[in-house]
Each structure stands twice: as structure tokens, then as C-alpha cells.
N, C-alpha and C positions, 0 to 999 in steps of 0.2 A: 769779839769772839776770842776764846782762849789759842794761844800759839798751837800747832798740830805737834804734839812730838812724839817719833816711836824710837824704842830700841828693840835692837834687835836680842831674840833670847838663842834662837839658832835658826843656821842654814843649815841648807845641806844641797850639797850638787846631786845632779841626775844625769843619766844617760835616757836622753830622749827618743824610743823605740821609733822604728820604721813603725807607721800604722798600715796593717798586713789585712784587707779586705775587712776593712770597718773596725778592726781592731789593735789596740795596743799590746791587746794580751798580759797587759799589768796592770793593777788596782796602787793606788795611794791609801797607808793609816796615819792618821795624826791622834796621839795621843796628848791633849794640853794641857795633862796633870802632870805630865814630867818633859814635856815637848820632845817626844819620840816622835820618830819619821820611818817610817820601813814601808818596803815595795813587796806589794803579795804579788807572784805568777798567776792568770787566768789557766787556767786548765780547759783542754779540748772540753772535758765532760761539763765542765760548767758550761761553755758556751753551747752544747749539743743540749744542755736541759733548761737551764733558765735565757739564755739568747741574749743578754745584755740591759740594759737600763733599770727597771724596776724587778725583774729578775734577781739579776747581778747583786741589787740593794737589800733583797728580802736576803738572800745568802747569805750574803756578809753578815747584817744583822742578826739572822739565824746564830749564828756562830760566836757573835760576839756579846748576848744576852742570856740571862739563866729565866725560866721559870718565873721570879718574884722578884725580878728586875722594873723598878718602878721609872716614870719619864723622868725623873728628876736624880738613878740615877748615875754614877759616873760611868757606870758602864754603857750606859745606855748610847747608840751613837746616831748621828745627824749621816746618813748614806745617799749620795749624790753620782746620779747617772746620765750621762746618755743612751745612744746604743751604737749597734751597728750603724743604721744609717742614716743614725742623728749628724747635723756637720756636713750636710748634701746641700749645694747652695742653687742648683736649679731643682730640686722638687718640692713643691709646694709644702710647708709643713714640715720641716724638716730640722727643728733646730731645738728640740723639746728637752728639759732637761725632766728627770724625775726624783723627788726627794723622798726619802723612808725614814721614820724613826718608830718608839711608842711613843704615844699619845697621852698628854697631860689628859686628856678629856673622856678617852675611849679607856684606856688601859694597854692598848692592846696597838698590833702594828698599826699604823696609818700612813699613806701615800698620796703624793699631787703631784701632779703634770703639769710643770710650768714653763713658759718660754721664754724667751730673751738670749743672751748669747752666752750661758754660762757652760752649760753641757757637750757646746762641741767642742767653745774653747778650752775647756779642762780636757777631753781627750784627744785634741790635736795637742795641748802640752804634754800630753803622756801616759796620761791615764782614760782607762773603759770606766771606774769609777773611784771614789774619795769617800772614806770614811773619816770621819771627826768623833773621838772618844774624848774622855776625860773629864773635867774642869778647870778650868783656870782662875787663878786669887784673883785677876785683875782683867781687864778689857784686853784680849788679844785682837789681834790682825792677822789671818792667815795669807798667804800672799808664795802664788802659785804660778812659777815666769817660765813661759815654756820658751821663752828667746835666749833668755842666759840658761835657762836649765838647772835652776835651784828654787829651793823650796824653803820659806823664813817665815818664822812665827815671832812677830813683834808686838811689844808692851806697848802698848798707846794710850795718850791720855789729848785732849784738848777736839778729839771730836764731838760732834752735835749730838744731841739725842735723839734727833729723826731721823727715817731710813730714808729720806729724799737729800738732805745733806750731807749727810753721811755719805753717801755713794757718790754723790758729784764733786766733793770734795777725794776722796780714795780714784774715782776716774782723771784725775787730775794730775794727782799725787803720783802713783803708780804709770801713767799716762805718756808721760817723758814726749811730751807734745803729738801724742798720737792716742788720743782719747778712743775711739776706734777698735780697738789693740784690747780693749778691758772690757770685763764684766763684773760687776760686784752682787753678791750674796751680803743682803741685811737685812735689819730688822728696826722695831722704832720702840719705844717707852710701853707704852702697851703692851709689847709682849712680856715687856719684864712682870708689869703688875698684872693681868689676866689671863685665864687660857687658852685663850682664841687667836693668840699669835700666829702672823704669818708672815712668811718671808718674802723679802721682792729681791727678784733678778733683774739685772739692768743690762741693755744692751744702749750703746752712744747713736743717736739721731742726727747724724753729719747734715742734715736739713737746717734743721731749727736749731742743731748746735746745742743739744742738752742731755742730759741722759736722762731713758724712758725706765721704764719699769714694768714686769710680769710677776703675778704673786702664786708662790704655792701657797695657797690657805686654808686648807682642811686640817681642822685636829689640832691645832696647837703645834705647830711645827718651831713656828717662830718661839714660840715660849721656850722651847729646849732648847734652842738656840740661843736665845738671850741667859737661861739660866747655866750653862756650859761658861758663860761670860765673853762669847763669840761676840766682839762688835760686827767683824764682817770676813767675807771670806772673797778675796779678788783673783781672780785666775786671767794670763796676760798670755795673747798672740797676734798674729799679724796676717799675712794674707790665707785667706779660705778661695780655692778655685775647686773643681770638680775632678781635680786628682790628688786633692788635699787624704781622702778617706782611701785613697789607693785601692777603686776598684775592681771585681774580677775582670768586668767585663763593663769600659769604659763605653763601650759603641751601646751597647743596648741600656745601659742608665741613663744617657743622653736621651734616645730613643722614646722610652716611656715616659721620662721628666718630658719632655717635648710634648707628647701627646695629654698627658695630665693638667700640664700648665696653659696650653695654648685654648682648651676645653673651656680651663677655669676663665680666664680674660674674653675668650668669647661667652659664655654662658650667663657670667656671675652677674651682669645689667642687667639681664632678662627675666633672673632669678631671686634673691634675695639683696643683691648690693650691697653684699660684706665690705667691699673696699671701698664704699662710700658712705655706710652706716652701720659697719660690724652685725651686732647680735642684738638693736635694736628693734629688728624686724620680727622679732617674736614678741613684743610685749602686745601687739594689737593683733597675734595669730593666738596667744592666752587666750587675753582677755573675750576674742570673738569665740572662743571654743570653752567659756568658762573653765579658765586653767592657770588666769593669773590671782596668786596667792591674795587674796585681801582682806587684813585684819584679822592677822594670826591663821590663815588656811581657813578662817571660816568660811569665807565666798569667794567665786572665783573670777569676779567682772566687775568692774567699775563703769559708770557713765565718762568717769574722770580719768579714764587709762590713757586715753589718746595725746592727752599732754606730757605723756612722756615717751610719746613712743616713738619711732622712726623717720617720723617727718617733723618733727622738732629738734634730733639732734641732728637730722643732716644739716640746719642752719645754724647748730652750734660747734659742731668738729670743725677743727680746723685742716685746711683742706691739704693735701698732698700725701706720700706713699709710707702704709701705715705699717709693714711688716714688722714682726720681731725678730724675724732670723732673713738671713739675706735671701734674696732671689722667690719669696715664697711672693704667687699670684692673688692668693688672696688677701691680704694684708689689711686683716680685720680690727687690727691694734689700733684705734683711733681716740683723740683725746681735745680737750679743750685749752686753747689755748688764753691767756691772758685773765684767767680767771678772778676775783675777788672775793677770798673767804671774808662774810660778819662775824665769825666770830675765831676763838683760840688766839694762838701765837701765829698766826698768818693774815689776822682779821686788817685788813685793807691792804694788805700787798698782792700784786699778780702772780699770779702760778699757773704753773702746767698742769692739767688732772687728765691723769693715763685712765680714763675709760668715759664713761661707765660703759660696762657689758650689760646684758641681760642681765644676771644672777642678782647684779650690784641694784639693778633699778626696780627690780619685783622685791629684793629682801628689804632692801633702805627705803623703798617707797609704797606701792601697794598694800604689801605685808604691816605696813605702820600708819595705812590709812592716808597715806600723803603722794600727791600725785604732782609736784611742785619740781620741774627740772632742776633748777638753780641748788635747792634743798640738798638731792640729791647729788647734785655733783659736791658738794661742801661736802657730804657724808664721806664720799667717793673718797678724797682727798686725804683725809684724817685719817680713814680707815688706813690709807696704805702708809703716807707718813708714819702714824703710828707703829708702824703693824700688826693691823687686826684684820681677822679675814670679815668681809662684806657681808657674807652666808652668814656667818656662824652671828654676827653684832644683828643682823636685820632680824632672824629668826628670833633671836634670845632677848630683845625689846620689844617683837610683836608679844611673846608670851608674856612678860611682866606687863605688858600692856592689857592683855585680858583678863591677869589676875589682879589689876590694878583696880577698870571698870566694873567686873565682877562683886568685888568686895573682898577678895579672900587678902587683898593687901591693900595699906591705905598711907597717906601723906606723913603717918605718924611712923612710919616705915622708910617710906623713900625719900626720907631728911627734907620732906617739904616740897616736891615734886609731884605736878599735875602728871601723871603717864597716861591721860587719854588720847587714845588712837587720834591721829590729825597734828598731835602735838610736836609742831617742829621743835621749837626751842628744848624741849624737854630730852628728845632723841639727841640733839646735839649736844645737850646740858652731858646726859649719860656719856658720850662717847668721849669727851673729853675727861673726865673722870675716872674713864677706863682705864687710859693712858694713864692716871696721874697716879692708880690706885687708891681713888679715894670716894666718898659718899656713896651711892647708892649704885652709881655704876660701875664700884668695885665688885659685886653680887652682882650682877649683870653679866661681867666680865667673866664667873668663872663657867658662863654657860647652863645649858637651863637645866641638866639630869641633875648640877650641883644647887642649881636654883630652887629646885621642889625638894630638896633636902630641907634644903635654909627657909625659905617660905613655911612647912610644915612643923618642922620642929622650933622656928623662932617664933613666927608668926600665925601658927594654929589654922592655917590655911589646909584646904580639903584634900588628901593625900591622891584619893580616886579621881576627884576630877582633875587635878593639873596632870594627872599620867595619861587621862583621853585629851587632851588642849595642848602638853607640852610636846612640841615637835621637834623629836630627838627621837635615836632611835642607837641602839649601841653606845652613847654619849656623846655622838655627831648629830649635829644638827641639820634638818633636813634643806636641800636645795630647793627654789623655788619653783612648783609645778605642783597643783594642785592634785590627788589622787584618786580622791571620794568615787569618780566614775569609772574608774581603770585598774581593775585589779591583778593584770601584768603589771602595772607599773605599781601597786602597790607591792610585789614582789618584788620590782626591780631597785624599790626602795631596800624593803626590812631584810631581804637577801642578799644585799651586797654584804661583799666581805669585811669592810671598815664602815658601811654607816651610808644613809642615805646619800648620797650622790648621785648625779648625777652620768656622771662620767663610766658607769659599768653599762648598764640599761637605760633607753629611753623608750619603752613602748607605748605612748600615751596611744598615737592617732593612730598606729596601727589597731591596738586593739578599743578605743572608746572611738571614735570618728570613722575607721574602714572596717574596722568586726572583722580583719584576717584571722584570730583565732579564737573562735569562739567556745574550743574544748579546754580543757586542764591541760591535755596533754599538747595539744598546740602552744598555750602559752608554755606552758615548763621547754620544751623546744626550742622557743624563743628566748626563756629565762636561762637557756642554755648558750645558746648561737653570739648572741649578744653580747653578752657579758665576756666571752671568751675573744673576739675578735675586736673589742674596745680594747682588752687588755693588750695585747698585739703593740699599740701604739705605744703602750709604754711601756714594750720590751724591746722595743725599737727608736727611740727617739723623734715620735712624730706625732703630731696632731694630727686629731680625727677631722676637722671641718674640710678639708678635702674631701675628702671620703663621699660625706652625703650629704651636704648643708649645700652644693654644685651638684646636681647630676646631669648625667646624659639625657637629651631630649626624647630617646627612647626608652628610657629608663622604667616609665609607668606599662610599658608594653611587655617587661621580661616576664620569664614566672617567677622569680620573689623581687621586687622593686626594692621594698623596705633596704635589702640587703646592698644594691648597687653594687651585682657580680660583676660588672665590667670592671670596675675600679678595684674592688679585691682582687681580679686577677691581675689586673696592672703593679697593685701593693704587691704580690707573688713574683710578679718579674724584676720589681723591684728590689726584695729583697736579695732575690737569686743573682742577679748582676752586681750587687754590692760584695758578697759574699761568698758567692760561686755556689752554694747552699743550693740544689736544686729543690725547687719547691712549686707547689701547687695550693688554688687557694684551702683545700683541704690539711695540709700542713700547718696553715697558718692557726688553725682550729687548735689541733695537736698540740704545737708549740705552747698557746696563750695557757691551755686546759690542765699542762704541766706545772706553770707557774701558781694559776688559780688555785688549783687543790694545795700545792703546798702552801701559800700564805693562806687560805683554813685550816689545815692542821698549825702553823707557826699561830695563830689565833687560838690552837686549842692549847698549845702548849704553855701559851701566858696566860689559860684557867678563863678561855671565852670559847667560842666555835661550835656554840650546842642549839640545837632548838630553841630552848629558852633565850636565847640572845637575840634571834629572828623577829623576834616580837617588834610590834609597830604602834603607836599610838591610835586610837579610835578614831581621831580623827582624821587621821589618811585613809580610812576606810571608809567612814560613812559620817553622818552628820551627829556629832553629839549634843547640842542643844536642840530648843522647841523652833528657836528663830532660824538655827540652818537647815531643818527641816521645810518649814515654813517658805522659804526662801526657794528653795524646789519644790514643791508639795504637789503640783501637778507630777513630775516627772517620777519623785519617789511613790506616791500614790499609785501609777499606773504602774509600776515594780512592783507594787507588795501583790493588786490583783492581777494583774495579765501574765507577771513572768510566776511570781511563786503564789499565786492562786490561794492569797490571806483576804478574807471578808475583813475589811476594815471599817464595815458602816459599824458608825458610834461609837467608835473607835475615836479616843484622844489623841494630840498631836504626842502627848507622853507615850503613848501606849503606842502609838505605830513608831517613834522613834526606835523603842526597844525591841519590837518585834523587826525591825528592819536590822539592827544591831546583829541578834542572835543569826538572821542569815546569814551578814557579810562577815564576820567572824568566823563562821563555819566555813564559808568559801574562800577565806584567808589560809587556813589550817587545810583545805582540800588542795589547794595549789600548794603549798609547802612539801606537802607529799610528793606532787607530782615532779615536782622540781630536785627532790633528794634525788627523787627515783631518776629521774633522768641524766642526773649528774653523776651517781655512782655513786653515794651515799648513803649512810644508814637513814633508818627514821628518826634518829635523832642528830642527823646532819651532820656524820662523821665521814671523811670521805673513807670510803672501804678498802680490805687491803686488796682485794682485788683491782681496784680504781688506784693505785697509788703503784702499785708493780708495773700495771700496765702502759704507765705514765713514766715511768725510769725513775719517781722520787720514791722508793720502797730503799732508803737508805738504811741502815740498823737506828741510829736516833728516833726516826719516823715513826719504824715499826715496834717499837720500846713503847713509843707515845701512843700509838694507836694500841696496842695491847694494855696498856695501862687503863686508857678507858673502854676497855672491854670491846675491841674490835680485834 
């Protein structure tokens, strides 16, 4: 391997703030077009209206973008947060960092919630958040020592091209025999050559003596990262105890961490066994509730699921405490040890592979037809070496893989490449190509909205049908849960602010499994509650799996369970003992519903945030071939007569697909109503200036913006 060398281009000392009830009260810019350094002041009224972490990063951003500011450019910046009571080392969930920029893929803002120790440790050095502008001619290092209290941007050359060596390498380096002490932000080859880059955050495993890794991966994060010329970004500290964040009121954080935490370690065996198999335990709760993705969203159950679901990696995780951030009880981060990838630049040496989650084993596996653990953990692996996000490479190979089989693309296209579904070698041929920028899964790579471009104008492929097949939605590609039954969650997809995720709304089982709301304006309610109280965590520095993936054994007995009020109230004492912030869970509503509306207006402002953007693919609605028809045909049969009372006899399976089309289409656009309305929005999804005054963001920029398109 090449010798490691950096110089140094500048320091610069700091004076390291008293952190004042979750806060430093100052933000970090790095400019590394000209390696400028400057410390912004937080202002009361920031922290009274955006609260901190993803907040904090829309702001800044806000501020630091025009209009026709494209991801690529220099203005453009990579915004890195905690929150207030991110850096809490006895509450569960506590250590979340959250990343902002635009999006190579979307256009438009995009944000991820990631873990590992980068977010507390950058504001126990000093800062509430970090901004990175610019570009740099060459591979910088940014390198953030809250021990010495100086700040150095170094030229480097002789590191790896992977984000797994690259960071064990910089924890080392940086490390000064206390690996510990570090976190690194990187990214791997793939981000440079596709848009689906994502970043991994590492936190050091004093266990097994290695550094782990957390990915923000939505949206091409890492792409802007790699294309800035950021090799990595390490931020350095030392002891975290529970007067690190210098709370209001240390007796009652104790208190509620106590009671949250002791819940979780009593409950979480009884309940899903996150800390013995993470987020495996959903792929056989999918699968049984026809909900895991297979072969592109068109079906939602395999016979074959069960080979990768929860009782197959509990005998492959390697055993002991899996947390990313210290002190959390659930400690769902679990990974394989001693692994042996067949193929790439790892092909027969052992590795460590940081997952798979859920997301990773419905998109890499189900979704591509293959139900092969092994398979998937190789996917697993590459993805994050690389840096590509799981989501966005499984989505955007299930589609090439339909239009593969279909015919609309064929071998004379994908340089000679079998893409039918099942096809391991072909999936791994693609991802390593992603990386390298080259053959077929360089087009792969840049994600599927850019894919039905290239497909139709290279390849004379059918424009209409890859817009009902391709699953994207804003130019994020959708997370794995299938939607065709659920049409809150088919909201909770096409009306998130950035793009099907996950992470805003999950209302699958509430509303297809329990029918809690069976009006519009129930769901819009819900498209309201939801989305606003997920936000919460990432204006706070905390995962949700606390929350409600453990609940209370009375839980199913409250009047709304879904919501797990005992725990939102706890998350309200919570805040309020960090912060002295007296708050109630209705607050917590207030807070999120502030931020939410202003990143849709900052959406409208970079020429997105309208109606027309809401839109969803057909097939998250309903079934657009004969065969996914067919595939339910008792169940859609009994919908066309019993619920909407259509004579279907002799009737084609063509002709009932389309008559069922035109309902769920209409009942797509009925909840979109119901849902502006509920939020304070026009009909054409603007939030109103009444909703925006009433909210404290009715700033003059705002209200410029919202008069400009006629609100």
C-alpha cells in the first residue's frame, strides 16, 4: 500500500464552549475552496424555532444556497448535526447524527439519520453543527480535535479507496493510541462514479478491537461528498458521562433514562430481540402480511423469505453488545463476523460486515428475487465499502431487472449481462461496476428517474410503463414495504418531503392489518401526527427504535397504542430536563411541524414542493400488470364488487386491472386533499401563510417565496 502522507493546508485554534443545556451555542464553516474556518453564533431564535440537528442543517443550508444551486455545486454544502440531546450516554438512542445537503438524485434538500459516534463527538468538540462548502483540487482531510481545540484541513495522498480502510486507517492515525477518542465520516469509489453515494460514520468496537460503521444513505449524500473531494472528515474526543451535555436538571434525566432503559432490557426478549437480531424480525412479519418487496414491488411474499429472516442470522451475528452510541439498551447494530467475500477486491479474505438491517435484505435480496443469506451479506459489504446506499442499488437493479425480463432492454444493452431476477452473479457483476464507473452498472448507478431517461431515449424502451414499474418517487428511490394495500402508507410514501422513506410515516398495519383509520380524514391525521413526531428525532439527535419497536406491555390497552403516549411523554421529560425547555408531548408536535413546513417551502424554493411532485408510481398503488393482478385476484375481485360495487363478470383480467387503476388513483388524489388540508396547506401543497406565521417561520425570504407562487 502507498506510504499515508498529509500536509497540513491550515489550522486554526478554537476556544472550546462550556456546552450550556445541550448546547454549544456555535456552529463550524469550512470552506475548502479556499480553507476558510469561521465560527457562526447559534441565536436563541434558532434554537426556539428549528431545536437543533436537522433543524439547525436545513438553516444553514437555507442560507447558504440560491435557487439554481445544483448538488454539484460549490456552493452547495454537506450540513452535519446532532441535537440537544444527542451525546446522552444513558438513554437509549441517543447518539444520532443527521446529515443535509441537495441531492445529486432528487434536485432538491435531502436528509439521513445516521448513527455512530460522529454527532456527539463533534458537539462535545464544540460545535451544535458543521458546515462543509466549497471544493477542493485534491483529497482533503478534515480533522476536528476537540482535545487540542484546533481545527486542520490536510492534503492527503496514499489513502485506500474504500470507506472501510480508509476510516480504520484515519482511527489510527488520528487515534494517538486511543482509537476510542474518533469517528470518521467517509465515503468509498462508488460514490465518486454514481449517485447513490452514501456516507459511513464509524464509531471504534473496543470488543472486537475494530471500527464499525453507520450509513447516512439517502439521496446521494456521499456523491457530494466524494465530488467536494472530501476523502473524510474525523472529529476527536475523549470521555462522554452524563454531565458531558451539562444538563438542566441532572436528577430527572437520570430518572427517565432509568425508566426507558430498564423497560427496554426487560421487554426487548419478550418482544422483537433487537439486541440479538436487530431488524431481522421483520422480514418474516413482511413476508406473512404480504409486505415484503419481491421482484421489483410486484409481490409481496415468497415461500423463500424465511431463509433470510431472523432465525438465520441470529446463527450468523456475531455475538456480543451491539450499540452505536454508548449506553443505548437496544443495541440493534449487529454484524457478521469473519466473513468471506467470492468475489471483488476482498474475494477470499475475512471481513467484518456492519449489518444487514432489514432495508438491506428486502432491497438486496427479495426485491432481486434472491433469498440466499450469504449473497446478501457480500451485497451488504460492497455497498458500504463502496459507498452506496442498500435502498437506492437493491431498488434501481430490481427495476433494470424488469425491464430486462420484460424486453424493453436486452444483453445488447447491458454489455452482455443476464439481469434476470434470481441472478446473483449478475447483481454483484452490477455493483462492482458501480464502483468502478463502468459497463452497465455505470447506468444503474445513476438511479432509476435517470434510468427511464436512458432506457427510453437510448434504448426505445416504453416511457408509460417504466413510470408505473419504476420505484422512485421525487428521484429517491423507494424503501422496502410494499404499498399496493395501504393507502396511508401510500401517502406516507409520495408525501414525504424528500422521497419515499421510510423514516417520516409507517402506517402500513395500522391502517391494512388493524383498519384504525378507515376515513381520509383519519388517515390525513395520521399523515399528519406521524410524520411530524418522527421528525422530533432528528431535531434532537435520537433514534426512533426506542420509541415503538419496545413497548409497554400495556400499551395495546391505551386509546391510541400506534402512538406509544407513555414514551412520548417520557421523550417530553426528556427533552425538558436536558434543556430546562418546559415541554409537554404536545410541544413536541409544535416543534417538528415548524421545521416540516419550512424544509417544503426550502423544497419549493429550489423549483420542487408542488403537487405535481407528490406523485407516485402505479405501482405502489395498485397492481399494474395481468400477472400482479392475478396473483391476488380473489382479494382484488372481492374490492371491485363488495367494496366499489363494479359487475366484473366477463370482464378481462386487462379490463378489471384498469377499472381498479382508475379507483385507486382517485383515492390517491382524495387523501392528498385531505392531507394539505390537514396540514395547512394550499391544494396545491403550498404551505399557507397562515400555517407559516402561525409556526414562527413567516420570515420575509419565506414570505417573498410563498407570494411569488401565489400564496
Amino acid at each position: 500500500m502507498t506510504e499515508l502522507k498529509m500536509k497540513v493546508v491550515k489550522t486554526t485554534s478554537y476556544k472550546r464552549p462550556d456546552i450550556e443545556k445541550g448546547y454549544t451555542n456555535q456552529t463550524l464553516h469550512i470552506n475548502i475552496s479556499d480553507a476558510a474556518v469561521s465560527i457562526k453564533p447559534v441565536t436563541k431564535k434558532m434554537k426556539e424555532v428549528f431545536i437543533g440537528g436537522k433543524g439547525f442543517d436545513l438553516w444553514l443550508l437555507w442560507n447558504a444556497v440560491k435557487p439554481d444551486t445544483k448538488w454539484n455545486s460549490s456552493e452547495n454544502e454537506i450540513c452535519i448535526a446532532s441535537g440537544p440531546l444527542g451525546g446522552t450516554p444513558v438513554y437509549p438512542g441517543s447518539g444520532k447524527s443527521i446529515v443535509t445537503t441537495i441531492s445529486p438524485t432528487t434536485g432538491s434538500v435531502i436528509d439521513s439519520n445516521v448513527g455512530g459516534y460522529f454527532g456527539p463527538y463533534l458537539k462535545f468538540a464544540g460545535f451544535d453543527a458543521l458546515e462543509v462548502q466549497g471544493k477542493a483540487s485534491g483529497n482533503v482531510v478534515i480533522f476536528i480535535d476537540g482535545l487540542d481545540k484546533k481545527i486542520q484541513i490536510l492534503e492527503t495522498s496514499g489513502l485506500p479507496g474504500d470507506s472501510y480502510e480508509t476510516s480504520a486507517i484515519l482511527t489510527e492515525h488520528f487515534g494517538k493510541g486511543k482509537p476510542r477518542n474518533i469517528s470518521v465520516v467517509s465515503t468509498g469509489p462508488g460514490a465518486k462514479h454514481a449517485l447513490i453515494g452514501c456516507l459511513n460514520f464509524s464509531w471504534y468496537d473496543a470488543k472486537r478491537k475494530q471500527t464499525r460503521y453507520k450509513q447516512a444513505g439517502r439521496g446521494g449524500i456521499g456523491t457530494v461528498f466524494a465530488d467536494k473531494g472530501i476523502k473524510a472528515i474525523v472529529v476527536r474526543w475523549d470521555t462522554v458521562t452524563v454531565n458531558t451535555n451539562n444538563p438542566a436538571d441532572k436528577v430527572a434525566l437520570k430518572e427517565v433514562a432509568r425508566m426507558h432503559s430498564r423497560e427496554i432490557v426487560e421487554l426487548d426478549p419478550k418482544q422483537n430481540e433487537m439486541s440479538k437480531i436487530g431488524t431481522t424480525h421483520l422480514v418474516t412479519i413482511m413476508n406473512d402480511h404480504d409486505l415484503l418487496p419481491t421482484n421489483n414491488y410486484r409481490y409481496g411474499r415468497h415461500p423463500e423469505a424465511c431463509n433470510m429472516g431472523q432465525e438465520v442470522y441470529r446463527h450468523i451475528f456475531d455475538k456480543g453488545f451491539d450499540g452505536c452510541w454508548m449506553g443505548c439498551t437496544v443495541a440493534c447494530s449487529h454484524g457478521v463476523k469473519d466473513f468471506v467475500p467470492i468475489t471483488g477486491p476482498y474475494r477470499g479474505r475475512k471481513v467484518f460486515v456492519d449489518g444487514p438491517e432489514y432495508e438491506t435484505i428486502a432491497g438486496c435480496g427479495s426485491n432481486l428475487g434472491i433469498f440466499d443469506p450469504i449473497f446478501i451479506l457480500e451485497m451488504n459489504f460492497y455497498c458500504d465499502a463502496y459507498g452506496l446506499d442498500t435502498i437506492s442499488v437493491g431498488t434501481g437493479i430490481a427495476f433494470a431487472m424488469e425491464c430486462f425480463e420484460t424486453g424493453m432492454i436486452n444483453e445488447s444493452h447491458t454489455c452482455g449481462l443476464d439481469l434476470s431476477f434470481g441472478n446473483r452473479l449478475t447483481a454483484l457483476t452490477l455493483l462492482h461496476q458501480m464502483a468502478e464507473g463502468k459497463g452497465f452498472g455505470q447506468i444503474v448507478g445513476q438511479g432509476i428517474r435517470n434510468m427511464k431517461t436512458i432506457f427510453n431515449k437510448d434504448y426505445g424502451a416504453d416511457k408509460a410503463v417504466m413510470e408505473d414499474i419504476g420505484m422512485e418517487a421525487k428521484g429517491l428511490e423507494f424503501s422496502e414495504y410494499m404499498t399496493k394495500e395501504s393507502l396511508a402508507q401510500q401517502g406516507g410514501f409520495g408525501l414525504a418531503l424528500k422521497g419515499p422513506q421510510h423514516d417520516e410515516a409507517w402506517l402500513i398495519f395500522l391502517d391494512m392489518v388493524h383498519n384504525f383509520m378507515p376515513t381520509f380524514e383519519q388517515k390525513a391525521e395520521a399523515l399528519h401526527w406521524f410524520p411530524m413526531f418522527r421528525t422530533w428525532f432528528g431535531l434532537c439527535g435520537l433514534c426512533k427504535l426506542p420509541w415503538n419497536d419496545i413497548v409497554p406491555e400495556d400499551n395495546k390497552d391505551t386509546p391510541e397504542p400506534a402512538k406509544v403516549m407513555k414514551h412520548v411523554k417520557w421523550y417530553a421529560d426528556y427533552f425538558a430536563a436536558v434543556t430546562g425547555r418546559r415541554t409537554d408531548p404536545d410541544d413536541i408536535i409544535s416543534m417538528s411541524e415548524a421545521v416540516y413546513n419550512f424544509q417544503r417551502i426550502f423544497n419549493l424554493k429550489m423549483g420542487f414542493g408542488r403537487r405535481s411532485h407528490d406523485k407516485i408510481p402505479y405501482r405502489a398503488v395498485g397492481p399494474v400488470t395481468e400477472g400482479e393482478y392475478e396473483s391476488r385476484m380473489e382479494r382484488y375481485d372481492n374490492q371491485l364488487v363488495e367494496t366499489h360495487k363494479i359487475d366484473i363478470s366477463g370482464k378481462s383480467t386487462q379490463e378489471k386491472v384498469a377499472t381498479l387503476r382508475k379507483i385507486r388513483e382517485k383515492q390517491y388524489e382524495k387523501l392528498t386533499d385531505a392531507v394539505y388540508k390537514r396540514r395547512g396547506w394550499t391544494n396545491d401543497g403550498i404551505p399557507s401563510v397562515e400555517t407559516v406565521k402561525r409556526l414562527g417561520i413567516d420570515f420575509s425570504e419565506v414570505l417573498d417565496l410563498l407570494e411569488s407562487h401565489g400564496v
